[in-house]
MARSE-777660 format. One line per field, with one value per residue (C-alpha): residue in three letters; x, y negated, z negated. Coordinates in steps of 0.2 Angstrom, whole numbers. Each point is the difference from the previous one (the first is absolute). Layout:
code <- [Ala	...]
u <- [X	...]
v <- [Y	...]
w <- [Z	...]
//
This chain:
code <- [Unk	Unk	Unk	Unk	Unk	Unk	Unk	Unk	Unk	Unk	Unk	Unk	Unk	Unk	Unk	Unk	Unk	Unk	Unk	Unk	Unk	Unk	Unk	Unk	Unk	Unk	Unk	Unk	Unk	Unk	Unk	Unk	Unk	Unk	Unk	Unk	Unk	Unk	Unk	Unk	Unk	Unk	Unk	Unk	Unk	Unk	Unk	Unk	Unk	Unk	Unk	Unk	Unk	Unk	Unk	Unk	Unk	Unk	Unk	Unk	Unk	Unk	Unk	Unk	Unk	Unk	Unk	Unk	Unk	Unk	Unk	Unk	Unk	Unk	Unk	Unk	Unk	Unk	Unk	Unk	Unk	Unk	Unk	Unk	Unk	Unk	Unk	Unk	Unk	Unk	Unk	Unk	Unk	Unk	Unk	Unk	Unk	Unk	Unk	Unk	Unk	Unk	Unk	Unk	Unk	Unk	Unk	Unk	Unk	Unk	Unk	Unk	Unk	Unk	Unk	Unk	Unk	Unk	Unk	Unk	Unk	Unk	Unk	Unk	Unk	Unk	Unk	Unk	Unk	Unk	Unk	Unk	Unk	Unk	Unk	Unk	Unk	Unk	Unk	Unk	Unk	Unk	Unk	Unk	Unk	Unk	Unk	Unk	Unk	Unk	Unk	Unk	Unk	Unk	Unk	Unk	Unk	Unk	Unk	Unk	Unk	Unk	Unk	Unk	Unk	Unk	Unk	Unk	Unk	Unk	Unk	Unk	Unk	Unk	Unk	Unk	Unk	Unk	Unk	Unk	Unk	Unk	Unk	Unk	Unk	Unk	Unk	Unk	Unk	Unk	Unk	Unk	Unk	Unk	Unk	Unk	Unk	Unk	Unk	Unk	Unk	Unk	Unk	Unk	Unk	Unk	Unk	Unk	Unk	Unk	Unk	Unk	Unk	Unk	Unk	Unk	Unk	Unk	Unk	Unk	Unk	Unk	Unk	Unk	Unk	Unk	Unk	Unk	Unk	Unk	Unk	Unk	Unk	Unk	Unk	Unk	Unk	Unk	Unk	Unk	Unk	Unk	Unk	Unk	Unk	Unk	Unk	Unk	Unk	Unk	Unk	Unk	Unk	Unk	Unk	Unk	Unk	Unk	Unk	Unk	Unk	Unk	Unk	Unk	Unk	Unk	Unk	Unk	Unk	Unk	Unk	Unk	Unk	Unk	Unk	Unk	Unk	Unk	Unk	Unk	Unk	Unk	Unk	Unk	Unk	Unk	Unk	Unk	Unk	Unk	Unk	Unk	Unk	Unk	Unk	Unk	Unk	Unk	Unk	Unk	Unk	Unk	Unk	Unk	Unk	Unk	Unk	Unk	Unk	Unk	Unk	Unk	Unk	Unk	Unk	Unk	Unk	Unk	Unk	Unk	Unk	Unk	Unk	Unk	Unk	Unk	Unk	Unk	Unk	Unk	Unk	Unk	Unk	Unk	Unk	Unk	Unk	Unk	Unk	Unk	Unk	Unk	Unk	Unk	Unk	Unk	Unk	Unk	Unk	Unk	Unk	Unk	Unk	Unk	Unk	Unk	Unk	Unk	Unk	Unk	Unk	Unk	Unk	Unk	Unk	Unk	Unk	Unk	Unk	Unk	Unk	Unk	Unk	Unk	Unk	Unk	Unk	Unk	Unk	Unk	Unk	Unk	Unk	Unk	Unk	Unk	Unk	Unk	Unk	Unk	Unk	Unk	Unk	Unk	Unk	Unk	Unk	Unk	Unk	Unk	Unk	Unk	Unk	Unk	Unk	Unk	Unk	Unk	Unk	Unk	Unk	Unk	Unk	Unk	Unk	Unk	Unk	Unk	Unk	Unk	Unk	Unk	Unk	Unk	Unk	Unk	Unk	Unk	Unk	Unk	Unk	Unk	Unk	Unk	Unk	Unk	Unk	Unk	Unk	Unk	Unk	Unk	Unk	Unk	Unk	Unk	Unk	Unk	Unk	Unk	Unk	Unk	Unk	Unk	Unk	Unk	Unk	Unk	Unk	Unk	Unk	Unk	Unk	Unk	Unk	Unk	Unk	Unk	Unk	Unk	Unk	Unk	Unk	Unk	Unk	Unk	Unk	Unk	Unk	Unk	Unk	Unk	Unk	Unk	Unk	Unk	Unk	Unk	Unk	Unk	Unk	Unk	Unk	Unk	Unk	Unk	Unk	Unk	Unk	Unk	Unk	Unk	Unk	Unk	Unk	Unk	Unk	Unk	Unk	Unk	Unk	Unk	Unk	Unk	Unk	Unk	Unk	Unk	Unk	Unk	Unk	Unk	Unk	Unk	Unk	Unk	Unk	Unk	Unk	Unk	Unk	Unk	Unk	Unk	Unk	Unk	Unk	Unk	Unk	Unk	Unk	Unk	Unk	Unk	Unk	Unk	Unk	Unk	Unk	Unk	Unk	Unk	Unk	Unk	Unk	Unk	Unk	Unk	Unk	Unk	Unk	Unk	Unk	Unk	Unk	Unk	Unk	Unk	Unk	Unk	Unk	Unk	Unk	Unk	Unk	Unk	Unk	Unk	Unk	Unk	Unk	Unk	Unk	Unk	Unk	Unk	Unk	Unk	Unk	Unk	Unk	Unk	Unk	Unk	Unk	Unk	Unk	Unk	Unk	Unk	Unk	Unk	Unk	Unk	Unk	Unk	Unk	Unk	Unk	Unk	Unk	Unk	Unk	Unk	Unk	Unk	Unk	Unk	Unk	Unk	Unk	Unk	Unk	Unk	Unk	Unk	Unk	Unk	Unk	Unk	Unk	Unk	Unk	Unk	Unk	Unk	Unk	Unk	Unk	Unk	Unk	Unk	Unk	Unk	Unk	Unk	Unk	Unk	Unk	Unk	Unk	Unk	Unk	Unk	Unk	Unk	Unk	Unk	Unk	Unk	Unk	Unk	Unk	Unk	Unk	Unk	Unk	Unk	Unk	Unk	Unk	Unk	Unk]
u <- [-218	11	19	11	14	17	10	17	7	7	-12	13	0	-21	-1	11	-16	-12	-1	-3	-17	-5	2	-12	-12	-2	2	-13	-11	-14	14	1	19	8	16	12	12	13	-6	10	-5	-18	-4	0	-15	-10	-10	0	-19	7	6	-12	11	18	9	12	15	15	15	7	-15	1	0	-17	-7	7	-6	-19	0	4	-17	-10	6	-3	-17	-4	3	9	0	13	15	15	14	15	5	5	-4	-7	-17	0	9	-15	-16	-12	-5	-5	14	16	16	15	19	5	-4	16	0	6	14	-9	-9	12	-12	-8	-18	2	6	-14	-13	11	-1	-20	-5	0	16	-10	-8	0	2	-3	-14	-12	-6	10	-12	11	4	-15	1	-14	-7	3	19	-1	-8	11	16	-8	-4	18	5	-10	2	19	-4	6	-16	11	3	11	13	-1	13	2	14	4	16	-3	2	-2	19	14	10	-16	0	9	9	-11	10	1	-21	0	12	-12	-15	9	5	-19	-8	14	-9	-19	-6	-9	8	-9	9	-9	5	-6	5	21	0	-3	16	7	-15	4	20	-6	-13	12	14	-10	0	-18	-18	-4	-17	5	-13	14	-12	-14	-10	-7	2	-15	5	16	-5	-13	14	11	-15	1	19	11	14	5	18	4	12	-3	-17	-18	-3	7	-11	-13	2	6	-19	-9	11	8	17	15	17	5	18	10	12	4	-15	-4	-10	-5	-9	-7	-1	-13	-15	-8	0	10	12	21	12	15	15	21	5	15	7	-6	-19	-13	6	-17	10	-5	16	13	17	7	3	5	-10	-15	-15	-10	13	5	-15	-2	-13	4	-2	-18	-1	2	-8	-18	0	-4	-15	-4	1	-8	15	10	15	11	14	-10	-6	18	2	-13	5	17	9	16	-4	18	11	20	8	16	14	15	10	2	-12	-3	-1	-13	-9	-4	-7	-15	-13	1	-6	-14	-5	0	-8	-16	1	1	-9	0	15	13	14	18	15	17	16	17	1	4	-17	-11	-4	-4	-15	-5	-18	-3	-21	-1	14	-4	16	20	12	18	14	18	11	16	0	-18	-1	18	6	-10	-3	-13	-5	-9	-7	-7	-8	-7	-9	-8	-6	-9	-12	-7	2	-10	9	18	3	20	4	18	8	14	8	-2	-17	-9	9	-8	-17	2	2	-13	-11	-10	-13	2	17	-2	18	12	8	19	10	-8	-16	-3	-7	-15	-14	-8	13	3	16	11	1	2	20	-8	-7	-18	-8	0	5	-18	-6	9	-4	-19	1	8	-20	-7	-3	-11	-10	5	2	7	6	19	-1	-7	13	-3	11	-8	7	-2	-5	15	9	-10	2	20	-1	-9	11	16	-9	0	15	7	-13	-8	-19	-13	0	19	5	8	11	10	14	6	19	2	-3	3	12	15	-6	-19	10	-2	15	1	4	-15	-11	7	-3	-16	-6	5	-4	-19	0	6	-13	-16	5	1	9	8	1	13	-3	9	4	10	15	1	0	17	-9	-13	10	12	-14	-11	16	2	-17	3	-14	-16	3	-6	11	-10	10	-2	-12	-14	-10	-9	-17	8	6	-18	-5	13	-2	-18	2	11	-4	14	11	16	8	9	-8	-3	-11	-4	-8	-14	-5	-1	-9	-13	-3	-3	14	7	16	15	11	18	6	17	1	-8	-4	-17	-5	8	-8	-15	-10	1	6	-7	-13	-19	-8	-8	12	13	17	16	16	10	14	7	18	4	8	-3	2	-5	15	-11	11	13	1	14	-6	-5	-18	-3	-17	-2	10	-9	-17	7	-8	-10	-10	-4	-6	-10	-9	-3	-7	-13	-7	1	-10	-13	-2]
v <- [95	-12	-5	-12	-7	-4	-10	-8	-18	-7	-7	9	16	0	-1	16	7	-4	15	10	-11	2	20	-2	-10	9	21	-8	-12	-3	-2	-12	-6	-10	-9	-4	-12	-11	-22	-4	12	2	-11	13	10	-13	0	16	7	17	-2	-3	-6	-10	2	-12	10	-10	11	-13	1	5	19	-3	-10	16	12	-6	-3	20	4	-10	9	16	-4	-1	17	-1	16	-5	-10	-3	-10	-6	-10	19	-6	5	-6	12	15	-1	-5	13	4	15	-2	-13	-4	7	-10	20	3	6	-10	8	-7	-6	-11	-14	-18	-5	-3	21	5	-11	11	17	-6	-3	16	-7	6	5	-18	-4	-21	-6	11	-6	-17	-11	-11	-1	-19	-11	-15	-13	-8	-17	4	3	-14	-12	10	-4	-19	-4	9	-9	-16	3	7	17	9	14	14	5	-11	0	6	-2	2	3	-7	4	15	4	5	-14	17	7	-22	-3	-17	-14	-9	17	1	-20	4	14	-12	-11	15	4	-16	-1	15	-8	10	-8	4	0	1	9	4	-4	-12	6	0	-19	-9	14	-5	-21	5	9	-15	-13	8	6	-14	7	0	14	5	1	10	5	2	-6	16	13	18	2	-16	4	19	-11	-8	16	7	-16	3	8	5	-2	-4	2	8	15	-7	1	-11	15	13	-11	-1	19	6	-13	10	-16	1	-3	-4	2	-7	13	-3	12	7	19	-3	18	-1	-21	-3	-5	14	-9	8	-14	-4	0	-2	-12	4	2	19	-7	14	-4	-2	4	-3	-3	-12	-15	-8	1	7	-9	-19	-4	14	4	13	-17	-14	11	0	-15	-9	10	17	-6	-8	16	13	-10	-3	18	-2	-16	7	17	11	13	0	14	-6	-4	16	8	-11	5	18	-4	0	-10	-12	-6	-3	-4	-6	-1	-7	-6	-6	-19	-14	2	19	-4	-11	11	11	-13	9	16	-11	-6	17	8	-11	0	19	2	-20	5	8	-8	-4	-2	-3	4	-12	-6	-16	-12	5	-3	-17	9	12	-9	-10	12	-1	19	5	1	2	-1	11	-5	13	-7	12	-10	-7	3	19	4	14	16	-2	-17	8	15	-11	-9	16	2	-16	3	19	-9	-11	16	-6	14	-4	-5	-8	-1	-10	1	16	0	13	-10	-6	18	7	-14	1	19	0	-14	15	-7	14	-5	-8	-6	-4	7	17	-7	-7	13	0	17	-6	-8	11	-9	-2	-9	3	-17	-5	-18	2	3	-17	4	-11	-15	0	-4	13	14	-7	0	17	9	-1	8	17	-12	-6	-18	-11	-18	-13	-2	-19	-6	-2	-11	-12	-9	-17	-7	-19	-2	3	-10	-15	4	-3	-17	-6	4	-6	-17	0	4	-15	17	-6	8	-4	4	16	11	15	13	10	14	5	14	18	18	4	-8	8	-7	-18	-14	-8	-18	-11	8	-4	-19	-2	7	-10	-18	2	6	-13	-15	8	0	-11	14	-2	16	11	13	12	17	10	-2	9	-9	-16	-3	5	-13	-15	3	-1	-14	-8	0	-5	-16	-12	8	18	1	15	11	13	9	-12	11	14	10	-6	-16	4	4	-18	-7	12	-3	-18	1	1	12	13	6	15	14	18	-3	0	-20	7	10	-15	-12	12	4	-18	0	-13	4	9	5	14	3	19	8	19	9	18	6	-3	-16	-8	-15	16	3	-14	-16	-13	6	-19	-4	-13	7	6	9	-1	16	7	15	-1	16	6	21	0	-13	-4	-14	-10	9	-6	0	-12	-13	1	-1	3	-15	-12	7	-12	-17	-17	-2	19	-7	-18	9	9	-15	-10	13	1	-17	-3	12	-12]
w <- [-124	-10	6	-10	13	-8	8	4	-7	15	15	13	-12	-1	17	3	-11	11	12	-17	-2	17	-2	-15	6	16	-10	-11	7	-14	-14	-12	-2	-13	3	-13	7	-6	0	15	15	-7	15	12	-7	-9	18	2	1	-5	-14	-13	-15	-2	-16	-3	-10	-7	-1	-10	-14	-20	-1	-11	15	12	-12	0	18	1	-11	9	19	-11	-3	16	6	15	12	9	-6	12	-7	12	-14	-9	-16	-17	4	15	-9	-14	3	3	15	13	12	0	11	-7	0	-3	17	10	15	15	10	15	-10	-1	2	-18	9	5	-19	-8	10	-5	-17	3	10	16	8	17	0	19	-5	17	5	-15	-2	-10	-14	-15	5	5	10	-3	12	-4	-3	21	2	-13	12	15	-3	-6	16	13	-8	3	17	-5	8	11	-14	16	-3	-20	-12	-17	-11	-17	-6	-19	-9	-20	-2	6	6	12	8	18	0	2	14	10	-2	5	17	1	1	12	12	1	3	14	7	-1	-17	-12	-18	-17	-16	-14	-18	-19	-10	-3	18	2	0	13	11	-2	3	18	4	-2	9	14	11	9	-10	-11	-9	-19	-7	-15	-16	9	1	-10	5	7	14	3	4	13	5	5	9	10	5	11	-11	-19	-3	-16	-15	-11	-8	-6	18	9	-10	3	20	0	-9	13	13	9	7	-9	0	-18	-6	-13	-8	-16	0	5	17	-1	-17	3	19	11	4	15	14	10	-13	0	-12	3	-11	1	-8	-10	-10	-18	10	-9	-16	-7	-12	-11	3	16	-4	13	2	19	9	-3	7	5	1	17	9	12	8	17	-8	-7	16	12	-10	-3	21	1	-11	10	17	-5	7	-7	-5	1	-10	-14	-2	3	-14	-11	2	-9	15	-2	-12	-7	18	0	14	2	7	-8	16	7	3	17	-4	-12	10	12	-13	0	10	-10	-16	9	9	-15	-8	13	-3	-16	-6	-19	-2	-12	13	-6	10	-7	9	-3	-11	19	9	-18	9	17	-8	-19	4	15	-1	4	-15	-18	-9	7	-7	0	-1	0	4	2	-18	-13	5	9	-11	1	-19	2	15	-8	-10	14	5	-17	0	17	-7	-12	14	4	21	10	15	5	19	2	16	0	-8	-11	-11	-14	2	5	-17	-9	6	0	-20	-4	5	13	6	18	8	19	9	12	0	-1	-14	-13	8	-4	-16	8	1	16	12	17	11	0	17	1	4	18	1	7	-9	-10	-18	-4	10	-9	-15	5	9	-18	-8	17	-11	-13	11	-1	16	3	12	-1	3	-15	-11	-17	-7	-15	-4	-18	-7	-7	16	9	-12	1	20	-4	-10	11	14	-9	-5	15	10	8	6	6	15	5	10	-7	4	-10	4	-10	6	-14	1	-11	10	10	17	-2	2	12	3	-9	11	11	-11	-6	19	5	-16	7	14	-6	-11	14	10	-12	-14	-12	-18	-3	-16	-2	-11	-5	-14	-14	10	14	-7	8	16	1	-9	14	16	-12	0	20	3	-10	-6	4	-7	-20	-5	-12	-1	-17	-8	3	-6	10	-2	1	18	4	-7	13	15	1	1	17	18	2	-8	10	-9	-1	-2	-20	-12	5	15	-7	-13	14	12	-15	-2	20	3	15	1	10	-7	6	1	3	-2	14	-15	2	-17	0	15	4	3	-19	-8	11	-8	3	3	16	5	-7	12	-1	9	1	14	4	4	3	-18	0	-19	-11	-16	-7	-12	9	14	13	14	-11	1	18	-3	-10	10	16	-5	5	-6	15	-2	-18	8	12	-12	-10	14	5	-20	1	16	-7	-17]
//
């Protein structure tokens, strides 16, 4: 029996056909097969002891040279022809039996290696259960891999993974400095990392070496097929993009952790049997496009070392992970959170980002907040996108507000988690059309279709914890102290530069104070604070920074002011990530109950917090700073309602915490450091 082969063009495409030429060779094991192959992947057969002929075919020939190439494959009176390539030469030369690109393919075959064996006859091919002898290794390609890695002392295939920065399409290619962090984050952890690819691939692979401070084996267009498939076999994982290197690793059946990016996963992915695919589910994804519609957010731009980081560890460590196969069942793959309140508010919102982020690792995560709390979750490592809805100005009139809702609609999110409820915000989430809306069933929480009573007037709990305890019925569990506050370069250099302009070393003490507040009854009296600071200062030979809010600028000049020469008033000269910059630059942080608190206590500088109103939802219980050292000072005096800003006895509560309860607390955080 004769059998002519026709093949694909690409190497990564060819390999996908390879299944095909095992089901031949094993259905008929005396055949004689002829493979027509394009000039660039004829590599993989030309060793191949089944196949008894290579044609080289040039899709790009003269129509007379294609025209006497089909004559001469008539002549030879093939039984069998099988074309993947779907072309004229399989349509019309005579033969007994042929594959068919007529075929209707049914739905559950999805992956091109399962439609080129439908196309060929073999769609009940068991492909692990029969031996795979499409791709021959020689044997001194083992033994040219295995002297380079003994002579780099690379002998424990244990501890070997390779990666493939490259692929043949700029849009399909992971950014080189996220591949070189990559590279630095796995050397840290004892692997040894080899960097494969051809020839395109090279001045990727030099950009990794030379900004990886550790050694890497560069075998980038150092190997033929035939040695780099020696060299997978001799690995532990493949890291890599959507590429022939991923085909080639998937048919050897070596793990993989495969990079997507535009590409349909389902149709190209990995087929090893250890294998996972590390991706963000924008909305637009998979595009299966040539070009990306969008400039500043892109399917692969949002995937960070950290997400490639925590999904291969599974391959690496051999156990399951649950969340990636929630995932890869489409199970809440587009996430918004929201909560469009205050900074400290939002804040305390942190831990929700990271649980469901550990829940749910490659879900698209987006976050939707007021334009004052952008610096408090924008570069948050477990986010992928902030949303910003202003409704005070850009959105405040109902009309810009539907359009708001339009816009989301169109991100396709599978899943909304509202953490505050307003009227406003359940209507707009409810009319971008988000399947499932998680919040509270008060303010227009009947249009949330999973839906948790609002309790936290009672003051149980922390803040943090309520927040934590609204994604119970997902599944998704967190620790309420670990809030994130991600400080920025920029802000950073900002801070050293009005360090030095204020003759601020390193090695002086420092200590803020922040006398403002959202409200008149969360307020410290002044001249308690101007007080409590000297003499903290006389004691400990702090310089002291004031800081506040815009607001109560009049506030803090007026207790900078008392203080005298060693207060350095800041007072509205910040951002909030510049705060962060300074806060986490002090030995202490004396506050009162404000957003300030939270940053400071994320950033584990020690904190006391000042409280007034003696409300269940307004107490320390709820409200107080999470950090290990961090204390609170709070009173009752008696009051049987609460007037807040209204008050008739002058904020007893307040004036109740003298100078000396502030001291004492300072003193025993002090001690401590």
């Amino acid at each position: 029996m004769k059998i002519l082969f026709i093949t694909l063009s690409n190497i990564g495409d060819c390999i996908l056909t390879l299944p095909v030429l095992d089901a031949l060779c094993n259905e008929y094991p005396q055949a004689r097969i002829s493979c027509l192959v394009p000039e660039r992947p004829k590599e993989i057969f030309i060793n191949n002891p089944a196949v008894e002929k290579i044609i080289v075919f040039d899709k790009h020939a003269k129509l007379i040279d294609k025209i006497k190439l089909f004559f001469s494959l008539g002549k030879e009176e093939f039984d069998i022809v099988v074309d993947l390539r779907n072309s004229l030469f399989g349509a019309f030369l005579p033969a007994k039996k042929r594959s068919s690109a007529l075929r209707f393919i049914p739905g559950k075959f999805k992956h091109m290696k399962d439609k080129h064996l439908f196309w060929a006859c073999f769609a009940d091919y068991p492909l692990r259960s029969k031996k795979q002898q499409s791709l021959v290794i020689m044997t001194e390609d083992v033994i040219y891999i295995e002297g380079i890695l003994n002579q780099k002392k690379l002998s424990d295939s244990a501890k070997i993974i390779v990666i493939a920065p490259g692929a043949r399409s700029q849009i399909k290619r992971w950014d080189k400095q996220n591949f070189s962090q990559l590279c630095n984050r796995l050397i840290k952890e004892n692997w040894d990392v080899v960097l494969v690819g051809d020839k395109t691939d090279e001045p990727i692979c030099t950009y990794i070496c030379q900004a990886t401070s550790e050694k890497i084996l560069n075998l980038c267009a150092k190997t033929s097929i035939s040695q780099l498939a020696a060299l997978l076999r001799k690995s532990r994982l493949l890291i890599t993009n959507d590429s022939a290197v991923m085909h080639l690793a998937s048919y050897l059946n070596v793990p993989v952790g495969a990079i997507f990016g535009p590409t349909d996963e389902n149709k190209y992915g990995p087929w090893s049997q250890e294998k996972i695919v590390i991706k963000k589910d924008i909305f637009c994804r998979p595009c299966e496009k040539a070009l990306c519609r969008f400039s500043s957010l892109t399917c692969l731009s949002c995937l960070k070392v950290d997400d490639v980081l925590g999904q291969i560890s599974y391959l690496l460590t051999g156990k399951e992970n649950e969340s990636v196969q929630d995932t890869c069942q489409n199970i809440y793959r587009r996430i918004l959170i929201v909560r469009t309140d205050r900074i400290g508010d939002v804040l305390l919102s942190t831990p929700v980002i990271k649980a469901l982020r550990q829940k749910y690792p490659q879900a698209y995560i987006s976050m939707m907040v007021s334009p004052y709390a952008r610096d408090i979750v924008e570069g948050n490592p477990y986010l992928d996108e902030v949303i910003i809805y202003d409704k005070d100005i850009k959105h405040k009139s109902w009309m810009r507000s539907l359009k708001f809702a339009s816009r989301l609609k169109k991100r396709k999110f599978d899943l909304a988690v509202i953490l505050h409820p307003t009227n406003r915000v359940h209507l707009l989430i409810f009319l971008a059309g988000i399947p499932r809306r998680l919040g509270y069933n008060r303010k227009f929480g009947f249009l949330n279709n999973l839906v948790k009573a609002h309790t936290k007037q009672e003051g149980l709990k922390h803040e943090a914890e309520y927040n934590l305890d609204l994604l119970c019925d997902l599944g998704v569990n967190g620790n309420a102290q670990e809030l994130f506050m991600p400080t920025r370069p920029e802000s950073e250099q900002w801070v050293k530069d009005l360090f030095a302009s204020h003759s601020i070393k390193e090695t002086d003490k420092l200590l803020a104070i922040n006398p403002g507040a959202s409200c008149p009854s969360k307020i410290w009296p002044a001249s308690n604070f101007a007080q409590a600071s000297e003499i903290l200062a006389r004691r400990h030979n702090f310089k002291i920074l004031v800081v506040s809010g815009p607001k109560d600028i009049p506030l803090a000049n007026m207790i900078a002011h008392k203080i005298g020469d060693k207060a350095i008033n800041l007072s509205g000269k910040t951002s909030v990530n510049q705060l962060a910059s300074i806060l986490k630059r002090c030995v202490l942080f004396i506050s009162n109950d404000s957003g300030p608190v939270h940053i400071a206590s994320s950033l584990g500088i020690p904190v006391i917090s000042i409280f007034g109103r003696n409300q269940p939802g307004l107490s320390p219980r709820r409200w107080g700073p999470l950090g290990r050292q961090d204390k609170y000072l709070h009173k009752d005096v008696g009051c049987v309602q609460c007037l807040a800003h209204n008050c008739k006895k002058e904020f007893a509560c307040l004036r109740a915490i003298s100078v000396e309860d502030v001291l004492s607390a300072a003193e025993s955080i002090l001690k401590i450091k």
